[in-house]
PDB file of N, CA, C and O in Angstrom:
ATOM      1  N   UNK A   1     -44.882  19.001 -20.084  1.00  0.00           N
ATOM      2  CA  UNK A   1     -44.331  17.742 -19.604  1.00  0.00           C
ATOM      3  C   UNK A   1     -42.883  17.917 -19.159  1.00  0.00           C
ATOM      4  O   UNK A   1     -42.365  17.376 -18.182  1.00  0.00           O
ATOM      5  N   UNK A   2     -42.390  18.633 -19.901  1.00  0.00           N
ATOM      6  CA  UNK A   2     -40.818  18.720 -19.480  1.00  0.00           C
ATOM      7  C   UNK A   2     -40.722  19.702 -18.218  1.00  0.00           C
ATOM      8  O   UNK A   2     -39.740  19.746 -17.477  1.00  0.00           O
ATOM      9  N   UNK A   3     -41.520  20.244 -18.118  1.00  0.00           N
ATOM     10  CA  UNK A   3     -40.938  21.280 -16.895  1.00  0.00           C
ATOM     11  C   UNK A   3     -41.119  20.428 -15.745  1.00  0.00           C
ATOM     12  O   UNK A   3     -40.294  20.579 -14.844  1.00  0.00           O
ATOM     13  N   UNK A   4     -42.197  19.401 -15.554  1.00  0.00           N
ATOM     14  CA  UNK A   4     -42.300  17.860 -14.549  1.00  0.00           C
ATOM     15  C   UNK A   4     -40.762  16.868 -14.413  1.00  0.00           C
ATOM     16  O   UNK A   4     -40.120  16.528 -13.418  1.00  0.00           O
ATOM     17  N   UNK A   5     -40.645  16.728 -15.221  1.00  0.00           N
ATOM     18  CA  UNK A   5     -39.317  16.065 -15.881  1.00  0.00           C
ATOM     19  C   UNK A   5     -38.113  16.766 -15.121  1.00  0.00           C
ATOM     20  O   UNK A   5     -37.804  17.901 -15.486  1.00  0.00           O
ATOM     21  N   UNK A   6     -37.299  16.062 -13.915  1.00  0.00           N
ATOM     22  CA  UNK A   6     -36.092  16.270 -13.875  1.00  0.00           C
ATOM     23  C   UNK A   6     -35.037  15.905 -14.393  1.00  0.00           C
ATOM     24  O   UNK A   6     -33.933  16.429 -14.240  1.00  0.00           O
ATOM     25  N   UNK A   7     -35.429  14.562 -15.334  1.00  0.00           N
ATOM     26  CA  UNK A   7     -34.534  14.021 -16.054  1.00  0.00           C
ATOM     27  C   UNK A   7     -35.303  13.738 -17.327  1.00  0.00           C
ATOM     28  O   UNK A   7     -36.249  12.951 -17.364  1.00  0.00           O
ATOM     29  N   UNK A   8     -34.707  14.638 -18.707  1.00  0.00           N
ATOM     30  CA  UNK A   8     -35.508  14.831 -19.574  1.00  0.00           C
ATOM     31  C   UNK A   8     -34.749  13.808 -20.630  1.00  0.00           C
ATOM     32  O   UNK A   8     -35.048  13.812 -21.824  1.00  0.00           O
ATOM     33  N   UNK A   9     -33.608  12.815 -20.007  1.00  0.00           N
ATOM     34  CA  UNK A   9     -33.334  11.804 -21.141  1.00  0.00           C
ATOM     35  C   UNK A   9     -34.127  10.919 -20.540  1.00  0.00           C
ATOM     36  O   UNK A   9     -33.853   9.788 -20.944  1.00  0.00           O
ATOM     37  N   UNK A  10     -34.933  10.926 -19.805  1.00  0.00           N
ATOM     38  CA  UNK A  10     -35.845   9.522 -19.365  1.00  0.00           C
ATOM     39  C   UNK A  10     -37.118   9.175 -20.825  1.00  0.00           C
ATOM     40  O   UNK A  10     -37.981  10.008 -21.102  1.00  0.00           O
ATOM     41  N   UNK A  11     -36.998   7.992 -21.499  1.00  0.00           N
ATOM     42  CA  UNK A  11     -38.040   8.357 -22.282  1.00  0.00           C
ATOM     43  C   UNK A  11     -39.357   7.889 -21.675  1.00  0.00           C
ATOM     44  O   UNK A  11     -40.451   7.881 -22.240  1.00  0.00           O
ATOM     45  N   UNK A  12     -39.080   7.505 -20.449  1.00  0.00           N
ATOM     46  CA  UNK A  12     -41.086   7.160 -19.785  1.00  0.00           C
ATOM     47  C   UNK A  12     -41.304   8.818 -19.856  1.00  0.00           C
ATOM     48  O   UNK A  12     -42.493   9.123 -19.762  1.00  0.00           O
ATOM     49  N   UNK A  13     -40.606   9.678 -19.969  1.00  0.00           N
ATOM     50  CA  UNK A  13     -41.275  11.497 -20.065  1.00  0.00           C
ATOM     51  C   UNK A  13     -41.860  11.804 -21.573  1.00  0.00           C
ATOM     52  O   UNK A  13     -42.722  12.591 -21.963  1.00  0.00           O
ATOM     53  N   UNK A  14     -41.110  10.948 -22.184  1.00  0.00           N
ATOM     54  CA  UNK A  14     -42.080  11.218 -23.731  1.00  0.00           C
ATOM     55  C   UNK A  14     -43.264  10.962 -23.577  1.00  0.00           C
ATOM     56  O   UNK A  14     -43.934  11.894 -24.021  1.00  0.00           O
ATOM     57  N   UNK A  15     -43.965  10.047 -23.110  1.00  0.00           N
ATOM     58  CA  UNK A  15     -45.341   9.488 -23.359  1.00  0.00           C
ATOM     59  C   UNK A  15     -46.163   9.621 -21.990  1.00  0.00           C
ATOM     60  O   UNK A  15     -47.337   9.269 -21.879  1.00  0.00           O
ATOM     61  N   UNK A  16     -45.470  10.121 -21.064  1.00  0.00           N
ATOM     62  CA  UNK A  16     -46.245  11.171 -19.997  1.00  0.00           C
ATOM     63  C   UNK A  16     -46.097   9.972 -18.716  1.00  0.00           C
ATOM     64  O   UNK A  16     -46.516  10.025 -17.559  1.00  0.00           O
ATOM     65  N   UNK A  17     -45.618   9.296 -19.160  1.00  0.00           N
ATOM     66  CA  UNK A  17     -45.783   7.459 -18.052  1.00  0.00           C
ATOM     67  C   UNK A  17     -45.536   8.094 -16.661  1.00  0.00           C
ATOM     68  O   UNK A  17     -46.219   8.199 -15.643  1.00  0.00           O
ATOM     69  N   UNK A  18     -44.376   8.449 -16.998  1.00  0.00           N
ATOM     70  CA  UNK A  18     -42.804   8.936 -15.723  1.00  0.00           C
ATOM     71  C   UNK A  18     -43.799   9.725 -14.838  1.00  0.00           C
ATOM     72  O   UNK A  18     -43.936   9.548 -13.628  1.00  0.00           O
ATOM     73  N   UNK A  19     -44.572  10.746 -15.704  1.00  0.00           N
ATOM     74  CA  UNK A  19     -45.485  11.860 -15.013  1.00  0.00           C
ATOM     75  C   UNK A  19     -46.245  10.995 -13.959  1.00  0.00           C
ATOM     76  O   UNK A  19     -46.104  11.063 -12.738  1.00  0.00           O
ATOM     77  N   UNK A  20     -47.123  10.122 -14.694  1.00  0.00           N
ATOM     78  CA  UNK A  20     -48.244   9.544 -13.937  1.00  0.00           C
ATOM     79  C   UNK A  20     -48.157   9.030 -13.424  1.00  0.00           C
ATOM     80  O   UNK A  20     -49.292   8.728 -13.058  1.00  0.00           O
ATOM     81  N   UNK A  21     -46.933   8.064 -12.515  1.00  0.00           N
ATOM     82  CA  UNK A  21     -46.219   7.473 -12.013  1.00  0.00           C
ATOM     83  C   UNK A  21     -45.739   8.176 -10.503  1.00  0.00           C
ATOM     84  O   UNK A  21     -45.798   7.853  -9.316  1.00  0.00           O
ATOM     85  N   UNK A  22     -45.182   9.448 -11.387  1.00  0.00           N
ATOM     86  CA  UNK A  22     -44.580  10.031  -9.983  1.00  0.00           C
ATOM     87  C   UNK A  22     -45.866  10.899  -9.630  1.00  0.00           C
ATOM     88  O   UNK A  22     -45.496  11.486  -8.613  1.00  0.00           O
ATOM     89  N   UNK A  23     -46.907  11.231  -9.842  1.00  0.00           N
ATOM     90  CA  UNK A  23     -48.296  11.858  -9.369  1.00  0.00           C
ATOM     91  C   UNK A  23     -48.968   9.751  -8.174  1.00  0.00           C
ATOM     92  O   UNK A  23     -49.525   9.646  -7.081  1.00  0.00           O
ATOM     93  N   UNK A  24     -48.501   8.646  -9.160  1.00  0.00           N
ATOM     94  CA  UNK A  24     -49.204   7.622  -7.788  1.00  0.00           C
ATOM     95  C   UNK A  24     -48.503   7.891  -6.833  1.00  0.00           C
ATOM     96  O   UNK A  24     -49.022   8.240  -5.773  1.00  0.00           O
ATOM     97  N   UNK A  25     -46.883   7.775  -7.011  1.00  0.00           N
ATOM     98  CA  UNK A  25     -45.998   8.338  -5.821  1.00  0.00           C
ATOM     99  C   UNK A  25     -46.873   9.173  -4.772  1.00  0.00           C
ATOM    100  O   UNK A  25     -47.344   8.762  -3.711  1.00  0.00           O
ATOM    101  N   UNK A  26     -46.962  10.311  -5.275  1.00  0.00           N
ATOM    102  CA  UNK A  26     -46.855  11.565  -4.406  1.00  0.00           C
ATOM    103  C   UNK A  26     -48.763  10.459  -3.805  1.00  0.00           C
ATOM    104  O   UNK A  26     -48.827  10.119  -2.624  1.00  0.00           O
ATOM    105  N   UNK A  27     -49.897  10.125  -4.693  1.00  0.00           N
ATOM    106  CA  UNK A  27     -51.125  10.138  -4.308  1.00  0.00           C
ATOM    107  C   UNK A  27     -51.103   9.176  -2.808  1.00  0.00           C
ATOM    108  O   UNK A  27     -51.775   9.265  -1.780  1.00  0.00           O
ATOM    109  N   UNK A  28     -49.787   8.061  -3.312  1.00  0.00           N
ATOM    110  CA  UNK A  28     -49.668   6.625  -1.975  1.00  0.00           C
ATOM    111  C   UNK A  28     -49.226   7.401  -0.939  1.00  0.00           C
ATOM    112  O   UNK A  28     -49.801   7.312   0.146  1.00  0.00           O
ATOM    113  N   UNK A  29     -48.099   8.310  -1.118  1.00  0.00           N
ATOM    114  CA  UNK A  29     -47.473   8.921   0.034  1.00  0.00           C
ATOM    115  C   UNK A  29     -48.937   9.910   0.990  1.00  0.00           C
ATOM    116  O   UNK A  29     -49.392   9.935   2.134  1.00  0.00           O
ATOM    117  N   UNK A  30     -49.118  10.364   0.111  1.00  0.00           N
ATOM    118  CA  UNK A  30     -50.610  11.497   1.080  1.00  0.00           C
ATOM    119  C   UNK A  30     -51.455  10.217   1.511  1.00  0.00           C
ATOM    120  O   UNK A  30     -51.314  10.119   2.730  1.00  0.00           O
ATOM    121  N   UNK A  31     -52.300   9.158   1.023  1.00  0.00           N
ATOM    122  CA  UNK A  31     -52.855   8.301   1.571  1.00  0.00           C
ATOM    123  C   UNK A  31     -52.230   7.586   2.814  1.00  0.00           C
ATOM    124  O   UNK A  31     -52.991   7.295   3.736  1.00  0.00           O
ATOM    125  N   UNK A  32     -51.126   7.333   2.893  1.00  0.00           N
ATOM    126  CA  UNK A  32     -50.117   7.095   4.491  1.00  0.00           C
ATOM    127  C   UNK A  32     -50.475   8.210   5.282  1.00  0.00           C
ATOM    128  O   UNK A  32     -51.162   8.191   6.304  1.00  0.00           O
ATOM    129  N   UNK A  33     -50.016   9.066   4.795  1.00  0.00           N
ATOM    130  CA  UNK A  33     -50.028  10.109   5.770  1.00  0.00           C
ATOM    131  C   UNK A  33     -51.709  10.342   6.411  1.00  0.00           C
ATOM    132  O   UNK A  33     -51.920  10.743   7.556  1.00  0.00           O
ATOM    133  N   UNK A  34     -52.769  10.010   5.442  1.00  0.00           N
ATOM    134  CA  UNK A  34     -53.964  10.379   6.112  1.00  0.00           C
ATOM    135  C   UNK A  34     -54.064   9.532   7.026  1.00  0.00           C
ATOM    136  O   UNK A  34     -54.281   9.930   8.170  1.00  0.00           O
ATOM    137  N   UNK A  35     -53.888   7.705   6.663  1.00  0.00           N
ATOM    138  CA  UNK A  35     -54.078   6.818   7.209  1.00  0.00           C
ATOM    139  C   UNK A  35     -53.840   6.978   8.502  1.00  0.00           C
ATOM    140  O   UNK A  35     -54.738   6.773   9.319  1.00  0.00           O
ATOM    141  N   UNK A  36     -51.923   7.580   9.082  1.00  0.00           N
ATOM    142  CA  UNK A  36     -51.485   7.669  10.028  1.00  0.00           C
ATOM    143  C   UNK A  36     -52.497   8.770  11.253  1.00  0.00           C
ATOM    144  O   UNK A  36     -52.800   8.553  12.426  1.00  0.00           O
ATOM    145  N   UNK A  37     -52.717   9.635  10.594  1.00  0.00           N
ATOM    146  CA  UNK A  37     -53.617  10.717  10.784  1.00  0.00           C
ATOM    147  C   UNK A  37     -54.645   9.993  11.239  1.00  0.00           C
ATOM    148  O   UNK A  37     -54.697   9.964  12.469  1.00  0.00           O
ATOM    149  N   UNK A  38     -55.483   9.397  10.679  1.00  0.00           N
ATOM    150  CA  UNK A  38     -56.948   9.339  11.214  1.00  0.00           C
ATOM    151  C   UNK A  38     -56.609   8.055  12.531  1.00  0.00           C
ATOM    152  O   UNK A  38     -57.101   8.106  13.659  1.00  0.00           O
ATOM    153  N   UNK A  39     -55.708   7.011  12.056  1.00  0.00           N
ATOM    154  CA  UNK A  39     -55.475   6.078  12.923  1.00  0.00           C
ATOM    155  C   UNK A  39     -54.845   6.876  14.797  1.00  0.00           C
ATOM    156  O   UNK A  39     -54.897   6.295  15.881  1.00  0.00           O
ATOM    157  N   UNK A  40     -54.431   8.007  14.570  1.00  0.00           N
ATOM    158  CA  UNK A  40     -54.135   8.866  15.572  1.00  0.00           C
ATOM    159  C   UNK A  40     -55.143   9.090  16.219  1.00  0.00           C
ATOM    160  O   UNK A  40     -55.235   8.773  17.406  1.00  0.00           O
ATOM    161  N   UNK A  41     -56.193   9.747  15.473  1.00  0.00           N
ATOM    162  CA  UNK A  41     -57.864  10.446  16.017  1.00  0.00           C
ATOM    163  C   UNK A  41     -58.763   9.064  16.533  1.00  0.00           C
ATOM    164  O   UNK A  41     -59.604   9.041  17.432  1.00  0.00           O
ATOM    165  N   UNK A  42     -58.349   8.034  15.747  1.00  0.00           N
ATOM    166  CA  UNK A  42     -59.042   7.356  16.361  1.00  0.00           C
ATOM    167  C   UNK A  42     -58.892   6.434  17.791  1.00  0.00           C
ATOM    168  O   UNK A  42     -59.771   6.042  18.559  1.00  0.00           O
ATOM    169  N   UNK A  43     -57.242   6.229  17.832  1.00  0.00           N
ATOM    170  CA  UNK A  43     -56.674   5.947  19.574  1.00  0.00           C
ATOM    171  C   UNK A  43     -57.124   6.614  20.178  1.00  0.00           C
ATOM    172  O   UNK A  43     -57.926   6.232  21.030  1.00  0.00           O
ATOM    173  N   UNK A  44     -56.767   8.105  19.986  1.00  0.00           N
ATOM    174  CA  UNK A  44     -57.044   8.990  20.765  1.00  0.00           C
ATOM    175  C   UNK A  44     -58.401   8.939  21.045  1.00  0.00           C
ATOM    176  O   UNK A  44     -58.903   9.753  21.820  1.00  0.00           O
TER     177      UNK A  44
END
């Protein structure tokens, strides 16, 4: 958990929150990006 953790006085990193949180981050950001993606293939 801590090696995830850039800030290891955060206590959402004790109980893994912070983790799972910044994994929806990263999951919303790739779902844009497909969105943008397929919405491309499909103008085209």
């Amino acid at each position: 958990m801590w090696l995830v953790a850039p800030c290891q006085s955060d206590p959402l990193q004790d109980t893994g929150i912070g983790f799972i949180l910044n994994l929806a981050e990263m999951i919303k950001i790739m779902i844009t990006i497909i969105n943008k993606i397929m919405n491309n293939c499909i103008n085209v």
